[in-house]
C-alpha positions in Angstrom: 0.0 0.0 0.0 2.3 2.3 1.2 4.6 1.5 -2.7 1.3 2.5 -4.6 1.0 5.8 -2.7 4.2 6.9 -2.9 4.2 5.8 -6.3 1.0 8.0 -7.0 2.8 10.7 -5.2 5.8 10.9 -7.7 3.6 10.2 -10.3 1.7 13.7 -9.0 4.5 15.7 -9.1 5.6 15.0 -12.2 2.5 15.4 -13.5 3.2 19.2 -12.3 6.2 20.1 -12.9 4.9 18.7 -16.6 2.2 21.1 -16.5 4.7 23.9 -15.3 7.2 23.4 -17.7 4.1 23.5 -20.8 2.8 26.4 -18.9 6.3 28.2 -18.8 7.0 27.5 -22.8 3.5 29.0 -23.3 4.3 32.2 -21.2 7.6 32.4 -22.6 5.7 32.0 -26.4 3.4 34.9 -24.9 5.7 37.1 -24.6 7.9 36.6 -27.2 4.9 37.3 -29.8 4.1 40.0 -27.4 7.3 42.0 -27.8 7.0 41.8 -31.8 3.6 43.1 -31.4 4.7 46.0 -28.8 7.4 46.7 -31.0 5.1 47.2 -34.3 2.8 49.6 -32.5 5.5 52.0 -31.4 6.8 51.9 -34.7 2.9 53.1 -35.4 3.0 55.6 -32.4 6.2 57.3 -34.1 5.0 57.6 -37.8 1.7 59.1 -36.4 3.8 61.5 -34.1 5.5 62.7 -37.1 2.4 63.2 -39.5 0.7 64.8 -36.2 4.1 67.2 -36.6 4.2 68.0 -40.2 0.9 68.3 -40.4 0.6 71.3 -37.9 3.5 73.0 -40.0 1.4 72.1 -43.4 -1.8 73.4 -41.8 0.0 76.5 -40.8 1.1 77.0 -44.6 4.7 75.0 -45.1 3.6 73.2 -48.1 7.5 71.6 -48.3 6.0 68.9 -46.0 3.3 67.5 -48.4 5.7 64.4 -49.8 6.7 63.8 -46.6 3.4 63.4 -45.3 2.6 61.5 -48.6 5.5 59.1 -47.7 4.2 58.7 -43.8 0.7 58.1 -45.0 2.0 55.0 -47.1 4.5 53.6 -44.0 1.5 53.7 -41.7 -0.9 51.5 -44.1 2.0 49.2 -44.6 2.3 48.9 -40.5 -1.4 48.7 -40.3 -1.6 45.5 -42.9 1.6 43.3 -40.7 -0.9 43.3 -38.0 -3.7 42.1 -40.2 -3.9 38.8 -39.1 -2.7 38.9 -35.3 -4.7 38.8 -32.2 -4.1 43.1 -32.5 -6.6 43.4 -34.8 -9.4 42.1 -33.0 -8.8 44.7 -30.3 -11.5 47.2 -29.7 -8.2 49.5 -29.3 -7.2 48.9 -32.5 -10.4 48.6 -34.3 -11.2 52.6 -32.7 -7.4 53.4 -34.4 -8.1 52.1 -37.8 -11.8 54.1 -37.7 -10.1 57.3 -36.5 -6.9 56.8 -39.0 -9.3 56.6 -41.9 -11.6 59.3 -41.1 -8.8 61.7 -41.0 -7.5 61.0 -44.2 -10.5 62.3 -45.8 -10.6 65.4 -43.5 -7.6 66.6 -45.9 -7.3 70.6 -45.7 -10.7 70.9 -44.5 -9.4 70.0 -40.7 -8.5 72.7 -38.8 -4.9 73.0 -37.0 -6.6 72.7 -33.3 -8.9 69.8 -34.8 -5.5 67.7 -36.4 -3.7 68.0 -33.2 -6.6 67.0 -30.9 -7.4 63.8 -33.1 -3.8 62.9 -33.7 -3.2 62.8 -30.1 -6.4 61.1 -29.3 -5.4 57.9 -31.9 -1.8 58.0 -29.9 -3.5 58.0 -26.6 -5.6 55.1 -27.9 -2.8 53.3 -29.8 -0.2 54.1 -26.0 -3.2 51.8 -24.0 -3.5 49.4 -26.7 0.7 48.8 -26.0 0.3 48.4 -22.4 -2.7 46.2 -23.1 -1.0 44.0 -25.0 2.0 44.1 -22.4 -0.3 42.6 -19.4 -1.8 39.9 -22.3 1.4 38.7 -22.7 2.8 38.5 -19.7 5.1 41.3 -19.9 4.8 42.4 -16.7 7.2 42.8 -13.0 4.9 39.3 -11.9 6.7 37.1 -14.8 9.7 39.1 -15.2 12.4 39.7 -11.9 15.0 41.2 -14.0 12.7 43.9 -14.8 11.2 45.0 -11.3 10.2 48.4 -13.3 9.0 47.2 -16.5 5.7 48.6 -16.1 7.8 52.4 -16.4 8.4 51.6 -20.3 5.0 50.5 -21.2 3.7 53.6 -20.0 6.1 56.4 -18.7 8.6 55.9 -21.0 5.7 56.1 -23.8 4.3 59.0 -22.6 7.7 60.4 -21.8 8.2 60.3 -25.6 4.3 61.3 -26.4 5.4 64.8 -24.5 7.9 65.6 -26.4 5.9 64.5 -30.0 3.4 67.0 -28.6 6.0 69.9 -28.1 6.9 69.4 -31.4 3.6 69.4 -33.5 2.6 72.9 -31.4 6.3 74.5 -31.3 6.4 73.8 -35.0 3.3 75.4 -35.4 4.3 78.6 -33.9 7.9 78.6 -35.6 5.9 78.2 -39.0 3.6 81.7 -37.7 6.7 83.0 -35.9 3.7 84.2 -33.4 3.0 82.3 -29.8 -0.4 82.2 -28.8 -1.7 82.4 -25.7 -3.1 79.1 -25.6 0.5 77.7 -26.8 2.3 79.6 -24.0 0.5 78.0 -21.7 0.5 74.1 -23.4 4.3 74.9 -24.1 4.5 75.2 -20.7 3.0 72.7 -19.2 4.8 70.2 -21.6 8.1 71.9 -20.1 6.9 71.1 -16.8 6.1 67.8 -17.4 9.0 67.3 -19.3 11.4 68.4 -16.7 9.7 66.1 -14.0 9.8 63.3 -16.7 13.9 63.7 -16.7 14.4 63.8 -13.0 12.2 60.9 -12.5 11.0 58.6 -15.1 14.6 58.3 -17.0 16.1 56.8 -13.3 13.6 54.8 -12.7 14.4 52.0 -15.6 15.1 48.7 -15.2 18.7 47.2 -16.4 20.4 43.9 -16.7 24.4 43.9 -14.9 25.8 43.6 -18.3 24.3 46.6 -20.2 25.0 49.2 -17.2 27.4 51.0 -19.5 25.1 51.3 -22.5 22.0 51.9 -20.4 23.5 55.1 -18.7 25.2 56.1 -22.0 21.4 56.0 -23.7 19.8 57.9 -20.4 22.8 60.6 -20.4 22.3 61.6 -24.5 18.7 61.5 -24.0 19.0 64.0 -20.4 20.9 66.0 -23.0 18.7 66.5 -25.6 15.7 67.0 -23.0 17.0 69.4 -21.6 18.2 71.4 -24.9 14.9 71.1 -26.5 13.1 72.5 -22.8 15.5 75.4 -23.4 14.6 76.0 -26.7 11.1 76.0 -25.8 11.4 78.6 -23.2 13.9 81.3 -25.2 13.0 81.0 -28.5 8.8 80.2 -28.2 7.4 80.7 -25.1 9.1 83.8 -24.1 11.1 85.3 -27.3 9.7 88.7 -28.4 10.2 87.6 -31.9 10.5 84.2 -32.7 12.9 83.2 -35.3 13.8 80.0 -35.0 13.3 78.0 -38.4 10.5 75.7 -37.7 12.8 72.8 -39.7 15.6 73.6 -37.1 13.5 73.1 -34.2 11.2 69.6 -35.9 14.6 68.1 -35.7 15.9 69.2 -32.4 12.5 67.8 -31.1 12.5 64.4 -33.5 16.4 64.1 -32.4 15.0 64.0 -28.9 12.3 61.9 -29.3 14.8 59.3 -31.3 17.3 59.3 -27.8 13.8 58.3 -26.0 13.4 55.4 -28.5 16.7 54.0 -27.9 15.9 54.0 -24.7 12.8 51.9 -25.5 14.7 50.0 -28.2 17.7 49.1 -25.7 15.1 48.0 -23.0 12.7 45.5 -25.3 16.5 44.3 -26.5 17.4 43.1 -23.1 14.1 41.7 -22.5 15.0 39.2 -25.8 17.6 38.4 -24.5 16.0 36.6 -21.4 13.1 35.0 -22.7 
C-alpha cells in the first residue's frame, strides 16, 4: 500500500512540474509574440507623431511637407496591414485606431490646426493603451519578469515620456511656421516643459537594467537628459518667451525628433534586453 501511494505521489508531481514546464514554454511563447507586437505599434506611435508634426507646419502653410506626409501616409498603411492577421486586430483599441486613422484621411485641408492636433493625439493616446494592453496579455509584466522590477515604467512612462515631447513638437512647429506664440500655446508649451522636466528627473532613473548593459543603459539615459533638456531650453527662449520668434521651424522639428529618437533607444535598448532573457 504504502509503494502504490508513494508511487502515486511521484507520479503527481511530475505530473506538475509537466504542467509547469508546458505552462512556462507557453508564457515564454506569450511574450515573445508580445514583444513583436509592442514593437510594431511603437513603430505606429512614431509615424503618427511625425504626421501629427508635419501636419501642424502644413496646416499653418509649409507646403514643403506635403511628400513627406505622402511618404508617412503609405509607412503607416504598410504597418497597419503586418498586423492584419494577429490577435491586435481584433482589439476594440485597434479597431477605434483604424476608424479614426481613416476618417482623418478624408478630412484633408478641411481639418482645422486645433482639430488635427486634438485627433492625432487622441489615436496616440488610444494606440499608447492598446501597447500596455498587450504588455499585461502577454505576460510582460514585474509578476513574470524579476529582471525587470520596473517594466511597467516603459509600457507607460517611457511612452508618454516620448508622447510629450511629440506634442512639443507638433505645437512649437506650429508657432515657428507663424513666428507668433499664442496664448493658448504659451500655456501648453508650458505645461509640456513642466512635465518634461519632472519626466527627466524621475522617469529616466527609474528603468530597469540587466548587470551587463549598465554602461550602454547610462550612455542611452545621459544623451537623452541632454537632448531633454536642450529642446526644454529651446522651448522657453526662442517660443514661449522670445519677443520675436525666429527659430526655423525645420531647425526646431529636428531638435525635437532628435530628442524623441534618444527616447526610443531607450525603448529599443530595453525590449532588447528583455529578448535576451526570454
Amino acid at each position: 500500500m504504502e509503494i502504490i501511494i508513494i508511487t502515486g505521489i511521484i507520479m503527481g508531481i511530475a505530473a506538475l512540474l509537466y504542467l509547469q514546464q508546458i505552462k512556462a514554454k507557453d508564457n515564454k511563447k506569450a511574450q515573445q509574440q508580445g514583444l513583436d507586437y509592442i514593437s510594431q505599434i511603437k513603430k505606429i506611435i512614431t509615424i503618427v507623431q511625425q504626421h501629427r508634426g508635419l501636419t501642424a507646419a502644413w496646416l499653418n502653410g509649409d507646403t514643403k511637407v506635403t511628400t513627406q506626409l505622402v511618404i508617412l501616409k503609405q509607412l503607416i498603411s504598410k504597418e497597419m496591414k503586418l498586423l492584419k492577421f494577429t490577435p491586435i486586430y481584433q482589439n476594440e483599441r485597434w479597431s477605434a485606431f483604424a476608424d479614426h486613422w481613416d476618417r482623418l484621411l478624408k478630412l484633408n485641408k478641411s481639418l482645422l490646426i486645433e482639430n488635427s492636433f486634438e485627433q492625432h493625439t487622441l489615436m496616440i493616446k488610444n494606440l499608447a493603451y492598446l501597447l500596455e494592453d498587450t504588455a499585461e496579455i502577454s505576460h510582460l509584466t514585474t509578476d513574470f519578469l524579476p529582471e525587470f522590477t520596473n517594466i511597467g515604467y516603459v509600457w507607460r512612462e517611457l511612452i508618454l515620456t516620448t508622447e510629450s515631447i511629440g506634442q512639443s513638437r507638433a505645437i512649437g512647429t506650429g508657432v515657428a511656421v507663424q513666428q507668433y506664440c499664442s496664448s493658448v500655446d504659451k500655456i501648453r508649451l508650458n505645461f509640456l516643459i513642466e512635465t518634461m522636466t519632472k519626466i527627466t528627473l524621475n522617469t529616466l532613473q527609474h528603468l530597469s537594467y540587466l548587470p551587463q548593459e549598465i554602461n550602454t543603459h547610462k550612455e542611452l539615459v545621459k544623451r537623452a537628459t541632454e537632448k531633454m533638456n536642450q529642446l526644454i531650453e529651446t522651448m522657453k527662449f526662442e517660443l514661449v518667451n522670445a519677443s520675436t520668434i525666429t527659430i526655423d521651424n525645420n531647425q526646431y522639428f529636428e531638435l525635437a525628433t532628435n530628442t524623441m529618437s534618444t527616447m526610443n533607444d531607450i525603448f529599443d535598448h530595453q525590449v532588447m534586453q528583455l529578448k535576451t532573457t526570454l
